[in-house]
Backbone bond lengths (Angstrom), bond angles and torsions (degrees), N, CA, C in turn:
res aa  C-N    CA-C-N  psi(-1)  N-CA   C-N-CA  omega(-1)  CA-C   N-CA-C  phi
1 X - - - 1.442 - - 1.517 108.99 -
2 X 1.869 115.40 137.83 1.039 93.85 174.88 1.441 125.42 -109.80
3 X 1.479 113.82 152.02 1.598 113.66 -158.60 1.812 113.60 -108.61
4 X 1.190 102.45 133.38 1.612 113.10 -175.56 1.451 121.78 -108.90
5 X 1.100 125.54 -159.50 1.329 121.37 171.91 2.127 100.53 -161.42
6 X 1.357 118.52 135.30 0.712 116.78 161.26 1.450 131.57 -49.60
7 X 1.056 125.98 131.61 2.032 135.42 165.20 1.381 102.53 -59.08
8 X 1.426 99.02 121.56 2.031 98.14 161.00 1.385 97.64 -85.09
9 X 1.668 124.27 -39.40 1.595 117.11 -167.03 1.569 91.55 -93.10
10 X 1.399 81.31 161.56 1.660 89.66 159.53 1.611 109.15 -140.36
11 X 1.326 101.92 20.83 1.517 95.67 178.80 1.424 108.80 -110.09
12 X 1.632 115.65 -172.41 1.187 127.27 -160.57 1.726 115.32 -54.93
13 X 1.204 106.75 -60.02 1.588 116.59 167.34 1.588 129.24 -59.20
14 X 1.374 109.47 -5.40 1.565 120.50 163.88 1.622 105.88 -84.22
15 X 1.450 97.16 -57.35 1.559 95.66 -175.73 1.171 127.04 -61.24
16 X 1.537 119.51 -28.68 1.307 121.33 -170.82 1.430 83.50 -90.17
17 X 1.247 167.11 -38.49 1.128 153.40 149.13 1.967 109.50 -1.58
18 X 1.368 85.31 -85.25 1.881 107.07 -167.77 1.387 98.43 -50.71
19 X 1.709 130.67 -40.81 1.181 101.27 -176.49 1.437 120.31 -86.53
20 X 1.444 108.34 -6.35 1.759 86.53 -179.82 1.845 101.48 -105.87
21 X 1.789 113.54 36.57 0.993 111.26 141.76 1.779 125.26 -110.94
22 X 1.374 89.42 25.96 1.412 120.25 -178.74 1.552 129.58 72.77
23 X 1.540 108.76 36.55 1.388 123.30 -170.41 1.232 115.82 -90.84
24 X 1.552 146.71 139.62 1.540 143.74 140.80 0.976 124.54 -39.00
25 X 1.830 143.72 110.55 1.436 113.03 -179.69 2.043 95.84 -78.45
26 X 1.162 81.55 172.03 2.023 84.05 -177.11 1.226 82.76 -159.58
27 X 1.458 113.82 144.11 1.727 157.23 150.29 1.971 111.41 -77.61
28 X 1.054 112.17 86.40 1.566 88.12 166.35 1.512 114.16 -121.11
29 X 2.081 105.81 142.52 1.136 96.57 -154.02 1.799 91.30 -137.42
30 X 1.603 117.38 -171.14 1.248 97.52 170.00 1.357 106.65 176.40
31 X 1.222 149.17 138.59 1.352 161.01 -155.92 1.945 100.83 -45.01
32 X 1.503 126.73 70.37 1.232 95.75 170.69 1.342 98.96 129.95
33 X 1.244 107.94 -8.99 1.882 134.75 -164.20 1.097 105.77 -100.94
34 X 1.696 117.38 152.53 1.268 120.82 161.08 1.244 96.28 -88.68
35 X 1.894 111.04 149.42 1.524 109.88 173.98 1.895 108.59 -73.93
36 X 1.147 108.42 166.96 1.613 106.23 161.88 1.347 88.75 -137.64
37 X 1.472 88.96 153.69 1.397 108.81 166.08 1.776 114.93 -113.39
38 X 1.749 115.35 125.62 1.593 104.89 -148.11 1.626 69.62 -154.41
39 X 1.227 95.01 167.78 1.544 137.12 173.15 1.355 136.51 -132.88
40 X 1.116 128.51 153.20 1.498 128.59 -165.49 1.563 104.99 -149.55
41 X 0.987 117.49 143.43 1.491 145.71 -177.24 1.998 96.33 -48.77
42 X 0.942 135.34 134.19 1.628 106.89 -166.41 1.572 105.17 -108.79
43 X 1.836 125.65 4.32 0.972 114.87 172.11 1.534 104.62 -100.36
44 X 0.960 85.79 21.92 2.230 98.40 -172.84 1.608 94.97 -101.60
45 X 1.419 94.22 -62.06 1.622 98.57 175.52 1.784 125.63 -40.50
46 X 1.526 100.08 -63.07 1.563 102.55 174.53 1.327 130.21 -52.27
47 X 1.482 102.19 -35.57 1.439 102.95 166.33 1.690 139.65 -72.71
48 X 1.234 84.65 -18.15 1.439 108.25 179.15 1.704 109.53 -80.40
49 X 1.472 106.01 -35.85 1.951 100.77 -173.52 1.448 84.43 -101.03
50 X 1.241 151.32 -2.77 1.447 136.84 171.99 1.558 98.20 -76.84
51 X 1.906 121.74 -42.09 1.156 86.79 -172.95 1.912 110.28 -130.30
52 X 1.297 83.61 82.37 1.832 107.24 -179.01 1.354 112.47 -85.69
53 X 1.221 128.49 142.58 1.467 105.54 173.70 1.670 116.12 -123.12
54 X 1.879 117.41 19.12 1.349 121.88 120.97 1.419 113.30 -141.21
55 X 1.037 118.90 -174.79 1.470 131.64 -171.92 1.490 112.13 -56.77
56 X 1.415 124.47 -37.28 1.760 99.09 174.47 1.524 99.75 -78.42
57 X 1.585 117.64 169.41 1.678 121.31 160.78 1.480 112.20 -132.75
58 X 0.863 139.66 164.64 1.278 136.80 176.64 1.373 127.01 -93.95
59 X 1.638 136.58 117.79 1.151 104.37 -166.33 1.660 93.68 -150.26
60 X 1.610 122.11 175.00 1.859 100.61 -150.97 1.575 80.07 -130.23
61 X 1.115 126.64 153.44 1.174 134.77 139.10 1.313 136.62 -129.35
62 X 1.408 125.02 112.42 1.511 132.38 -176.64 1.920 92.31 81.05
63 X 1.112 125.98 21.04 1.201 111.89 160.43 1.856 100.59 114.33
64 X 1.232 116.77 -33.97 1.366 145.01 164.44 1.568 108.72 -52.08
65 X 0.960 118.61 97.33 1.656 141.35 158.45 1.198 127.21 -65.46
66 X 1.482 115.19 129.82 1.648 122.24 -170.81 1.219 105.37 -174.38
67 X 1.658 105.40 139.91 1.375 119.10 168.57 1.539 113.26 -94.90
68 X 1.817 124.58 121.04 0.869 114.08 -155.23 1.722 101.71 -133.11
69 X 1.443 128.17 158.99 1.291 130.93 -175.84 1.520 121.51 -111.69
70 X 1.418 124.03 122.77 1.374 92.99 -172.61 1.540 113.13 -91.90
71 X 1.709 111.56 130.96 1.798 114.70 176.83 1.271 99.42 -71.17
72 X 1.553 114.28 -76.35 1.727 103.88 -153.28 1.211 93.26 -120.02
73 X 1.375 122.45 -168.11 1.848 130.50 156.58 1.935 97.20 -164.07
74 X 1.263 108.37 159.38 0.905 118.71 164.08 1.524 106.42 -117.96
75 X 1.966 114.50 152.71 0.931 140.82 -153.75 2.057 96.25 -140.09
76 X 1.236 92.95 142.31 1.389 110.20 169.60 1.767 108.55 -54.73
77 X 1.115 134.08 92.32 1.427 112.43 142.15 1.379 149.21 11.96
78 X 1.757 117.84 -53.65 1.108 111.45 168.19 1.646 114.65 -129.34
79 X 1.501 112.73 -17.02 1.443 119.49 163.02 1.341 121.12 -73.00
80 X 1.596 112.35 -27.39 1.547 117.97 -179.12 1.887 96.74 65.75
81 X 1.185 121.20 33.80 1.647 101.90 165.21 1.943 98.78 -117.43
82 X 1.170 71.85 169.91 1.972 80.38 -165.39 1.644 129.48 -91.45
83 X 0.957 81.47 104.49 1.896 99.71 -178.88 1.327 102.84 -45.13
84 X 1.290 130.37 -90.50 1.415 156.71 -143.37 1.329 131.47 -139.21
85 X 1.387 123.34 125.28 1.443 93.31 -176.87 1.837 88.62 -160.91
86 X 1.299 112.07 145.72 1.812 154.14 -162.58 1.238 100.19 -67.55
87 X 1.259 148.05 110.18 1.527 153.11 165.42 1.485 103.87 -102.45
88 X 1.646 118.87 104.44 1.649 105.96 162.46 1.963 106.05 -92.88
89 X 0.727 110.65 134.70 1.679 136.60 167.98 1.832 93.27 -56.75
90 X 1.207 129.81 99.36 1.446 154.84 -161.44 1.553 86.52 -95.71
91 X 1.144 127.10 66.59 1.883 132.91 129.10 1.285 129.98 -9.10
92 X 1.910 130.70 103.82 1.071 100.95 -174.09 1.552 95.61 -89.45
93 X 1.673 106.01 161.31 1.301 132.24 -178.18 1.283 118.80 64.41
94 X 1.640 123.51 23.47 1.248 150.06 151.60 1.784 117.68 -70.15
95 X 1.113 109.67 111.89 1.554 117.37 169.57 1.285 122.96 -85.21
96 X 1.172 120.92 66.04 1.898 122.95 175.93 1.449 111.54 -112.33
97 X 1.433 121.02 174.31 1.320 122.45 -165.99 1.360 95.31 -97.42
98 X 1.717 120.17 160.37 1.578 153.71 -172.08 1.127 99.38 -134.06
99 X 1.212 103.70 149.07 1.855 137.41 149.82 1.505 116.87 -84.24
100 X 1.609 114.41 70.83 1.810 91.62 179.57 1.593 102.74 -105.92
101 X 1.816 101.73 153.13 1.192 106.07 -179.51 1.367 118.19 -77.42
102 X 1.702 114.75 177.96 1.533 116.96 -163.23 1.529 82.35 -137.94
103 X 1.645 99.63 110.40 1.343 118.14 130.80 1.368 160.72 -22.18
104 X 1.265 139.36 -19.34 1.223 127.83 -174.40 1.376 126.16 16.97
105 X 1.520 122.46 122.36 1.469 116.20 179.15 1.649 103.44 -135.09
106 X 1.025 96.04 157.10 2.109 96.87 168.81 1.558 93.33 95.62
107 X 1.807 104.09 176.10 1.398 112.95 173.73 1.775 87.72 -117.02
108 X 1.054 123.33 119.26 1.260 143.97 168.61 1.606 117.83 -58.66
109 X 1.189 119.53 137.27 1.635 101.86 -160.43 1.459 110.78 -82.24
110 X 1.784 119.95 -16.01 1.645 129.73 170.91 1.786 114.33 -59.58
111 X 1.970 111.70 -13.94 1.148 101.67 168.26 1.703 123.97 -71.68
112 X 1.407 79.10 -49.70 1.982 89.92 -178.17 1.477 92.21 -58.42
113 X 1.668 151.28 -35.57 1.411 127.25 179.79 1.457 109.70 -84.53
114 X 1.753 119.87 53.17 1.210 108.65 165.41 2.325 117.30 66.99
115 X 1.321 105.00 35.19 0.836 128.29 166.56 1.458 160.14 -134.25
116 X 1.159 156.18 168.35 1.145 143.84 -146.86 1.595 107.84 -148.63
117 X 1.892 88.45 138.97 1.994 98.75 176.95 1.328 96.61 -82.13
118 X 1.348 108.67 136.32 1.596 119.28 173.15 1.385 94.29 -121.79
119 X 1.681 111.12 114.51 1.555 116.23 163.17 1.452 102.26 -99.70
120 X 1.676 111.31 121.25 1.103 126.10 162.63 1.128 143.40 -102.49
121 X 1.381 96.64 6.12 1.682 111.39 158.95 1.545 96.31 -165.46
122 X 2.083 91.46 118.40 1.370 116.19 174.91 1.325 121.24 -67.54
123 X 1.289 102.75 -28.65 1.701 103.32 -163.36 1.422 88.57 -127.25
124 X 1.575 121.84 -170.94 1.817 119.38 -166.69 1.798 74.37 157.02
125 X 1.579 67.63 113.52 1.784 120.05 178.75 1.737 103.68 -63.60
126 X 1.309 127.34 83.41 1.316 109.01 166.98 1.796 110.65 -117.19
127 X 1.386 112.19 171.57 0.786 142.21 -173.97 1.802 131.75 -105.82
128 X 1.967 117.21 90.15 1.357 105.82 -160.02 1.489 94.60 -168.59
129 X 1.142 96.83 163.77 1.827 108.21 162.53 1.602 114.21 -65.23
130 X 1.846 101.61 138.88 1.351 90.19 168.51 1.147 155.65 -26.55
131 X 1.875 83.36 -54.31 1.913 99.61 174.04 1.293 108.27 -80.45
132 X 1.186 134.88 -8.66 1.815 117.21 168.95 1.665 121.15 -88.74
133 X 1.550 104.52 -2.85 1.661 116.18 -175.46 1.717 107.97 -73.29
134 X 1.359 96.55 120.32 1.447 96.04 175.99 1.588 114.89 -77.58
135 X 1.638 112.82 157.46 1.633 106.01 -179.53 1.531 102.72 -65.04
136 X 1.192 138.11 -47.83 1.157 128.98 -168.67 1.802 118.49 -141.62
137 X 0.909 133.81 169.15 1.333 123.80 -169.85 1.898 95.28 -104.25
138 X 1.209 104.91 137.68 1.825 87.45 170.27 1.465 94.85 -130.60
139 X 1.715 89.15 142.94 1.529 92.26 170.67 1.610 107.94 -133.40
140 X 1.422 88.78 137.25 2.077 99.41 -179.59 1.376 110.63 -59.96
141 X 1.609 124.03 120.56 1.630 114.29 168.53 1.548 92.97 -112.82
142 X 1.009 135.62 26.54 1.632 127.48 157.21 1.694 121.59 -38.55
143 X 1.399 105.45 -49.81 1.465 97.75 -178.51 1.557 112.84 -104.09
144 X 1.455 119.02 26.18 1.619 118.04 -162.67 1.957 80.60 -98.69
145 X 1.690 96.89 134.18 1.546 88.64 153.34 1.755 102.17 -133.58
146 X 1.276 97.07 -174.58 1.762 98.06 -166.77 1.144 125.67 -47.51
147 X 1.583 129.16 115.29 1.448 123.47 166.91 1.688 79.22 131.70
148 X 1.054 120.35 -24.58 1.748 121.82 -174.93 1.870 97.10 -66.11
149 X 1.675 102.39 150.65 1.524 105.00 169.80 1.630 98.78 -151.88
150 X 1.384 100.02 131.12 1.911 97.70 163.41 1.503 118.21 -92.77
151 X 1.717 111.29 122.22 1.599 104.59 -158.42 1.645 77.74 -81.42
152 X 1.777 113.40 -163.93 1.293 118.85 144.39 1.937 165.15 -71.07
153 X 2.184 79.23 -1.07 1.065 87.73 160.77 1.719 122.30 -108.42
154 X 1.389 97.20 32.23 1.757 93.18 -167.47 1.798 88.62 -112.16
155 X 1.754 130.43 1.28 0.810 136.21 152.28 1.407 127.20 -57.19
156 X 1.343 109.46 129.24 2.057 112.34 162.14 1.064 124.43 -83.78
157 X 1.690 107.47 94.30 1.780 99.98 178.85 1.441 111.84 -98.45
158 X 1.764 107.72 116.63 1.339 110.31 171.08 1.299 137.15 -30.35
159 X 1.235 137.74 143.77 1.209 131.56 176.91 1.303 123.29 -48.95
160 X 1.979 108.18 127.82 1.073 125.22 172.94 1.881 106.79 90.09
161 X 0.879 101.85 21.57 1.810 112.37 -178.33 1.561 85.16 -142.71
162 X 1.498 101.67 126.83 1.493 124.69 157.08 1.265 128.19 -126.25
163 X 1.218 108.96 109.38 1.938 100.58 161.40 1.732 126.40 -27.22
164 X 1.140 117.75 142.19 1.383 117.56 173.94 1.699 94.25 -124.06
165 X 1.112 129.97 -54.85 1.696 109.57 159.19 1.619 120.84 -5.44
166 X 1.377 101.14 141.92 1.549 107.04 173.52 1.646 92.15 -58.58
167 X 1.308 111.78 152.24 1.886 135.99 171.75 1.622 92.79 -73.87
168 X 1.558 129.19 -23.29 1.830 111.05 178.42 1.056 117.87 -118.69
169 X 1.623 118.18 35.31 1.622 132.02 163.28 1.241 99.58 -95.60
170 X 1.601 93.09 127.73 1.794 127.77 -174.24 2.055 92.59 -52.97
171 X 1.204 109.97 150.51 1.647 97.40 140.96 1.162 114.30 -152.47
172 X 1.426 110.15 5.20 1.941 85.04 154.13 1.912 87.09 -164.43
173 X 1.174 117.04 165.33 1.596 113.55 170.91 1.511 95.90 -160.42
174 X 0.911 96.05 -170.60 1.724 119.15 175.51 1.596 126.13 -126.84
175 X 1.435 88.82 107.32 1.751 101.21 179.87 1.586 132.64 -97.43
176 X 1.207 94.24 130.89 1.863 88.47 -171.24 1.781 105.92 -63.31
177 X 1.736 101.51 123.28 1.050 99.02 150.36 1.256 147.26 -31.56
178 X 1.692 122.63 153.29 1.030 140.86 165.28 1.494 132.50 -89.95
């Protein structure tokens, strides 16, 4: 589990404090919740959402337990290390929207003709209860060959999970190489 500690500051000279004692700042918030503002150790953190095995994780602060999801984060610009990043508190029997990722599976037949999977949207905004959110979305490119695209309504979303994306946003196809 990973463990945080609440922020007394929340201003500029606190934060830049915690991180160059190597802390995450984090937001966690939640349908009904007071937000806190908390921090986490950030090589504790990465390791912990690298190795999740679905989308909520569990993590404690001040002794206070919660399974939490990450929405957004911000990232440095040119270092690529991580500033900040959005914890919603994952409610069971709560209906709010997720970020789950999209899979690709199979060898698609546009590769063997000298082509390429283009995922154009990693993540896809749906809408569901915790416990019905799948870890990842997979989609078959076995029979896609080049010039082929799967929009979002040519997807199967299990029961009780809905897309909120437009139904004619591309999310992944196959492009002829260069």
């Amino acid at each position: 589990m990973l463990e945080g500690i609440v922020r007394e500051s929340i201003g500029k000279k606190g934060t830049k404090a915690l991180r160059r004692d190597g802390y995450l700042i984090a937001n966690i918030y939640g349908k009904g919740l007071e937000n806190i503002n908390a921090a986490f150790k950030e090589n504790e953190y990465i390791r912990t959402v690298r190795n999740k095995d679905t989308l909520a994780f569990p993590v404690s602060i001040n002794g206070n337990e919660m399974n939490v999801v990450v929405q957004s984060y911000e990232s440095h610009p040119v270092t690529g290390k991580l500033l900040h990043v959005d914890l919603m508190v994952a409610q069971p029997g709560v209906v709010t929207h997720y970020m789950v990722p999209v899979e690709p599976v199979g060898e698609a037949i546009g590769v063997k003709n000298k082509g390429l999977v283009n995922v154009s949207k990693r993540r896809l905004r749906v809408k569901a209860k915790i416990e019905d959110l799948p870890k990842t979305i997979v989609i078959d490119v076995t029979d896609m060959d080049v010039g082929d695209a799967k929009l979002i309504r040519d997807i199967d979303a299990s029961e009780n999970v809905k897309f909120t994306d437009a139904d004619r946003v591309a999310v992944l196809s196959i492009i002829k190489a260069k």
